[in-house]
N, C-alpha and C positions, 0 to 999 in steps of 0.2 A: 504493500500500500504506500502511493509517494504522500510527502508533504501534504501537497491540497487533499486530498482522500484522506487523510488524518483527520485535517481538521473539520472538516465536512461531515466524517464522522460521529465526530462528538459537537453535538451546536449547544453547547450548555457549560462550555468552557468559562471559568471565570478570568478576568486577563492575567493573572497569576500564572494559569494553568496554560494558557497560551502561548506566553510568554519565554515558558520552561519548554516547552515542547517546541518553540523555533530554536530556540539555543539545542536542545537535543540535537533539531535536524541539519543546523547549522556546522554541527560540531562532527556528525557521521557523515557529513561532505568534505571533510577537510578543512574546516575554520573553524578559526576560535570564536567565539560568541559569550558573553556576558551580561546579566542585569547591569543597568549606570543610572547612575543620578539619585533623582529623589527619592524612586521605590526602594534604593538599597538605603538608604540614609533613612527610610521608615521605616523596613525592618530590619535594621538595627536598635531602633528606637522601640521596638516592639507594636507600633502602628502598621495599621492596613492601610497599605498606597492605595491612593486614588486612580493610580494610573503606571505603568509599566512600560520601560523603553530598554531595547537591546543594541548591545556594540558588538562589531564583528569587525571583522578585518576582511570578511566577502563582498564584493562588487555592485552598486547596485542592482546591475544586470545579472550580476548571482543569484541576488537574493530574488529578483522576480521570476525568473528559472526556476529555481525550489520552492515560489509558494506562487505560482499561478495565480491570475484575478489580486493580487497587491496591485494600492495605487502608490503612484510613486507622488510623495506630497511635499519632496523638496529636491527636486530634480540636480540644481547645481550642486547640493549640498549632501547628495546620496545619503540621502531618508526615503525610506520606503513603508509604506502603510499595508500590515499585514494583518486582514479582519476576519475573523471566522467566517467561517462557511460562505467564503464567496470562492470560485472557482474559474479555470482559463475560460475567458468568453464569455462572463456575466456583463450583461447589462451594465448602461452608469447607472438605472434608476435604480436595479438590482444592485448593485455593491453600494448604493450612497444605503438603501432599505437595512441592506447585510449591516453597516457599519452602526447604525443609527441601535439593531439589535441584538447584534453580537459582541464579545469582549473584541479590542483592537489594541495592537501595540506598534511603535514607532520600532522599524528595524535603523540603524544609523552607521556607515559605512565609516570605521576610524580614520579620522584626518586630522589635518593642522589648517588653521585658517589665515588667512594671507590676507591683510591691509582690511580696514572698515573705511572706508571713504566718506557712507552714508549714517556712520553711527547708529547700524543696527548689521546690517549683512556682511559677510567678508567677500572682499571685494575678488576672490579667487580659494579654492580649497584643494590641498592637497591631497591626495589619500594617503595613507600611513596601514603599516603592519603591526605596529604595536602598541597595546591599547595606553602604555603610558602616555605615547605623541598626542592620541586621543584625548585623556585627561586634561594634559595643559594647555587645555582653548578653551575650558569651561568655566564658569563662574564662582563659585566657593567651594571650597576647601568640603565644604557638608556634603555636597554634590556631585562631587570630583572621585565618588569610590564607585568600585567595580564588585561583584560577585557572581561566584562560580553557581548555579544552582542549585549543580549535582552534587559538588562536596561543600559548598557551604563557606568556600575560601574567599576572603575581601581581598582584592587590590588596593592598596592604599598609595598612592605616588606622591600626595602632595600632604600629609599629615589630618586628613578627615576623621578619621580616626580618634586621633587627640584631640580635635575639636570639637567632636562630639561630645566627651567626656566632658570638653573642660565647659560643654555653651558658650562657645563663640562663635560668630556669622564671622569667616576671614574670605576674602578675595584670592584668589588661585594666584598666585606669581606676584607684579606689582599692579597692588589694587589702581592708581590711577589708568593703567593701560584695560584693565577689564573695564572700564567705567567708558573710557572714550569709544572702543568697541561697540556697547549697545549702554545708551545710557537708562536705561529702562531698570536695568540691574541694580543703579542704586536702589528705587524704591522696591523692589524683589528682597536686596538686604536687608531691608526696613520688617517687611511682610513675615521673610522666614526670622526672624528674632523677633519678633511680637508674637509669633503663632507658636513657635517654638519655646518662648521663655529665653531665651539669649541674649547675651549681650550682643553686641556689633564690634570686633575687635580694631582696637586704635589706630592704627593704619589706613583700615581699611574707610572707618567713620572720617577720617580725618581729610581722608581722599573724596567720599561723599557730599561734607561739606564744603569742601573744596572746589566740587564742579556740580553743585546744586542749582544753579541758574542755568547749565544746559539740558538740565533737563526738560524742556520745553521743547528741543527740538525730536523730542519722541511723537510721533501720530498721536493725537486726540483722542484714538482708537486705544489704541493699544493703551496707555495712561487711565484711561476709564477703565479700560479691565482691571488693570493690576490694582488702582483705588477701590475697586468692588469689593477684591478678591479681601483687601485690608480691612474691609469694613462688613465682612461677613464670613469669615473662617474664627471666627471668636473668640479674636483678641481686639476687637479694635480702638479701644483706648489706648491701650498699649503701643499700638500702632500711629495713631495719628500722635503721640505725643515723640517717637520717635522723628517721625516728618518733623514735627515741629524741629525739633533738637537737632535736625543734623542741617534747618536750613531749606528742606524741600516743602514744607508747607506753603511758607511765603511766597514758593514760586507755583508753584501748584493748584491754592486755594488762596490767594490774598484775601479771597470774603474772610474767609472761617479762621484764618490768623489776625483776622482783627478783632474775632471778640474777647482777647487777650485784655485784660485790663477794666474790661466793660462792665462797673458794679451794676448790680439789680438792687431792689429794693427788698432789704433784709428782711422783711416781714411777710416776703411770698418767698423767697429765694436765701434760706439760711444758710444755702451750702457754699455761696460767696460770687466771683465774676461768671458772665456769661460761657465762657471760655471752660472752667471747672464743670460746670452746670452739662453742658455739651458732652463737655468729658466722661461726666457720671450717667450720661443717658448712653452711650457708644459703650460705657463698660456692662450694660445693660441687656445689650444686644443677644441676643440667645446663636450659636453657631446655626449655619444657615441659614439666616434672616431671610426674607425676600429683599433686592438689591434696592428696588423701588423704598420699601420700610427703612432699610439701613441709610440710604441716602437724605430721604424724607427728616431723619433725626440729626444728620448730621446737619443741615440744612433749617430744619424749622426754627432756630433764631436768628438766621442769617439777617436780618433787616434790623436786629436790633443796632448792633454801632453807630448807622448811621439815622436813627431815629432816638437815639440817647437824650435825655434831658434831666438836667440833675434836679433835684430836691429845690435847690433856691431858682434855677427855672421856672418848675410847674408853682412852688410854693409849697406841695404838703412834699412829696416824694419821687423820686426817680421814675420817670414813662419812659416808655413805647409805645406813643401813640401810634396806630399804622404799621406795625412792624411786621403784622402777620401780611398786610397784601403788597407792601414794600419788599420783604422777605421774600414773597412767590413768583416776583418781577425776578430779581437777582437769582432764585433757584434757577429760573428760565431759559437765563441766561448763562448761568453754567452748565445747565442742562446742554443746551444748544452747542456752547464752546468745548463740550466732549461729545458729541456727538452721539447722544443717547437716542434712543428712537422715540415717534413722537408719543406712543402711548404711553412709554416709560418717562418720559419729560413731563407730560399732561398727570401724572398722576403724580411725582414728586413735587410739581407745583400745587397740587390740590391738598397732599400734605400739609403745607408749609401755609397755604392760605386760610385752612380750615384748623387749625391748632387750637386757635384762643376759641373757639364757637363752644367748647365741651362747659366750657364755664359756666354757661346759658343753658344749658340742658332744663335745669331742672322749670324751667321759666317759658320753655319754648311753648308755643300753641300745639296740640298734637299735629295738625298739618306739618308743621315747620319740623319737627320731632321726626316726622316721620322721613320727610324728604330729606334730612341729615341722614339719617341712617341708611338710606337709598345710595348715598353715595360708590360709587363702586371701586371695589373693595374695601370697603367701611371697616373690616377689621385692621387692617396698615392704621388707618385712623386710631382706633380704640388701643389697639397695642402702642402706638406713639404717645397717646395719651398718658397710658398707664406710665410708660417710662419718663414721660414729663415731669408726671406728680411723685415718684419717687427720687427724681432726682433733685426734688425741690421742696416743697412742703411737707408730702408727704401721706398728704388724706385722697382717698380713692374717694370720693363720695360721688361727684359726678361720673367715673368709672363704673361707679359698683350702680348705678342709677340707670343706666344706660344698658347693661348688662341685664340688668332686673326687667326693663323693660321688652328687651329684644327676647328673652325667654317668654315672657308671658300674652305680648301681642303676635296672635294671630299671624303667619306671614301674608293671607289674602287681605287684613288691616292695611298693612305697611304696605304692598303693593295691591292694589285692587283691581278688577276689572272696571273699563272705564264704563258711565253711565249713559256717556252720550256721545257722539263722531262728528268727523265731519259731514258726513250724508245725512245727519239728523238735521246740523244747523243749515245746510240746502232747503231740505224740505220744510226748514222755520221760515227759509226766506232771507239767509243771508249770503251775501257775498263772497268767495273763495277769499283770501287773502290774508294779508299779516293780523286780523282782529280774528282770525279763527282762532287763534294760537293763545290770544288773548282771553277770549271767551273759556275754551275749553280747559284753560288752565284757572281761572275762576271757577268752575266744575267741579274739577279735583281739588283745589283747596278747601272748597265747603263740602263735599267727600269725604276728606281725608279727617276734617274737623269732627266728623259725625254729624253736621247741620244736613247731609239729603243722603236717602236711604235706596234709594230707585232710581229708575229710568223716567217715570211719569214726573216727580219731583225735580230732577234736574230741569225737566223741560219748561213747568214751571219756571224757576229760579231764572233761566235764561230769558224766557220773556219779561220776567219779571224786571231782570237787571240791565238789559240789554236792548236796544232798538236796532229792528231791521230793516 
């Protein structure tokens, strides 16, 4: 049975299992082949990798020969993508379906990389036979080890090893050369010592803040990623205080490094400046948040700095008048300037503009009540909430009021079927056009109040309130 019939095989492989079985087959061809990077660096950790990538000293053109139907997903850079159960001759729709469903791992052909021009790609790549040459193009010491899977043996070339023990993020060879290569990698340093619990070792930090302002010239793309990845692998206090500290905040988020300083008013906010406040909501964060939620909190005081006014301003205390739809303007705006898609932008602004509204709950009309909760995805809302008030006062009442409510109303209350359409107000005699939208949303809010019960009454109330 070759290769592809192996894995075709078994379609229930987990990428672990996959993973071990190309290095098998790699290794009864005549190549050496290895776990690298992060999966070995997790299990040594005693963590389940997320994800699984192999080295070999075989050819790309090797590697597609022994595993048929692989996409080759970094052509200059000889990586080749080998997914379960796709075979010579599938389909693209078939192997995009295969990948989407089966485990997949990155095979990667040992090289040396030659010149970054563009501060991300090497401007030419050599191939190499030995997986040390391999190691020293990679990024930290953490992620620079190799293992054998059959006997269990780590390659160590650059001291990962001792790093591991000792918790420290270091840079493979001399940190400023890995940093002008792909400058993405400082915030990656930030990310695995926040997730990890490490430190950033002194060289390496020294070198980050040392070239902390080009970081900007990483794609908007790729920066939105790896800020996600910081703000929802669960550590993200941890993390954004790093950015702060080495220097990359300020270029990164100037919003959210300015609310550094910004007192609140002790008597809603005991825990001190807007900035702490932030802090304490981000160390809140549960792993895996939704990106939208995690962003939405880093985000929902963003309008306070520049809506600041002190105590002998207003005369009683410290405001923010406006800060919640000041705030959703700016979210917007960085939304846009990373290039978030627009349903994920529409909803982090919706965060950020509907924050203070939980205050009013208990005060709302049911109408109004109900159309808050209608918001979509209302729970990003409520769980923001929750973390707001714990990171500041500290009473859920509006939370827990909210909660009490949504259990106990009906969901046909909260959404209802509508009593009246537009082919009703036709046959009243009115006019197609923007006063439909008008009328019928007077409908639903005397609906929603409990003030009309039918179809007959609505029709009423229309006549009633409205001329045709």
């Amino acid at each position: 049975m070759d290769a592809a019939a192996r894995l075709a095989h078994n379609p229930t492989m987990t990428p672990r299992e996959l993973a071990e079985q190309i290095c098998r087959t790699l290794r009864k061809s005549g190549h050496q082949a290895y776990l690298v990077g992060g999966c070995v660096r997790d299990l040594l950790l005693g963590r389940e990798p997320s994800d699984y990538d192999v080295a070999t000293d075989a050819r790309p053109e090797r590697v597609l020969e022994l595993f048929p139907g692989s996409v080759t997903v970094g052509a200059r850079f000889g990586v080749i993508l080998v997914i379960e159960g796709v075979t010579e001759g599938a389909a693209e729709d078939e192997a995009e379906g295969a990948a989407r469903k089966g485990a997949q791992v990155e095979v990667a052909t040992f090289r040396s990389d030659i010149g970054y021009s563009d501060g991300r790609h090497p401007d030419r790549v050599e191939y190499a036979n030995s997986p040390e040459e391999d190691v020293h193009r990679r990024d930290f010491t953490i992620n620079g080890l190799m293992l054998d899977p059959e006997t269990g043996e780590v390659l160590d070339f650059v001291g990962g090893r001792e790093d591991l023990r000792a918790g420290l993020v270091r840079a493979i060879g001399t940190p400023a050369l890995r940093f002008r290569e792909d400058k993405l990698r400082m915030v990656r340093a930030v990310r695995f010592a926040a997730r990890l619990g490490y430190a950033i070792e002194g060289a390496t930090f020294a070198a980050i803040s040392a070239a902390a302002p080009q970081v900007m010239e990483v794609s908007a793309e790729r920066l939105r990623d790896e800020l996600t990845k910081l703000l929802t692998e669960g550590a993200a206090r941890r993390a954004f205080e790093l950015l702060d500290a080495a220097g990359l905040l300020a270029v990164l988020l100037p919003e959210v490094a300015r609310m550094q300083g910004v007192a609140q008013p002790p008597q809603y906010h005991p825990e001190g400046d807007v900035w702490i406040h932030t802090r304490m909501m981000l160390e809140g964060l549960q792993p895996r948040a939704s990106a939208t939620l995690a962003w939405g909190v880093l985000l929902h005081d963003v309008g306070k700095p520049p809506t600041f006014r002190s105590a002998e301003q207003t005369g009683d205390r410290i405001r923010f008048d406006g800060h919640d739809e000041i705030g959703a303007r700016m979210a917007e705006e960085i939304c846009r300037r990373l290039r978030f898609s627009t349903a994920d932008t529409e909803q982090i602004e919706a965060l950020v503009a509907n924050h203070m509204r939980f205050k009013d709950v208990r005060a709302m009309r049911p109408a109004t009540l109900k159309r808050f909760v209608r918001l979509p995805r209302f729970e990003e809302h409520l769980e923001l909430h929750r973390l707001d008030c714990l990171a500041s006062h500290g009473s859920l009442d509006a939370y827990e009021f909210v909660q009490r409510f949504l259990r106990e109303t009906p969901p046909e209350q909260v959404r209802p079927a509508r009593l009246i359409t537009g082919d009703d107000l036709r046959k009243m005699g009115f006019q197609p056009g923007p006063r439909f939208k008008e009328i019928l949303h007077a409908v639903e809010e005397a609906q929603l109040d409990g003030r009309l019960q039918g179809h007959e009454e609505a029709v009423e109330f229309v006549r009633g309130a409205f001329k045709a």
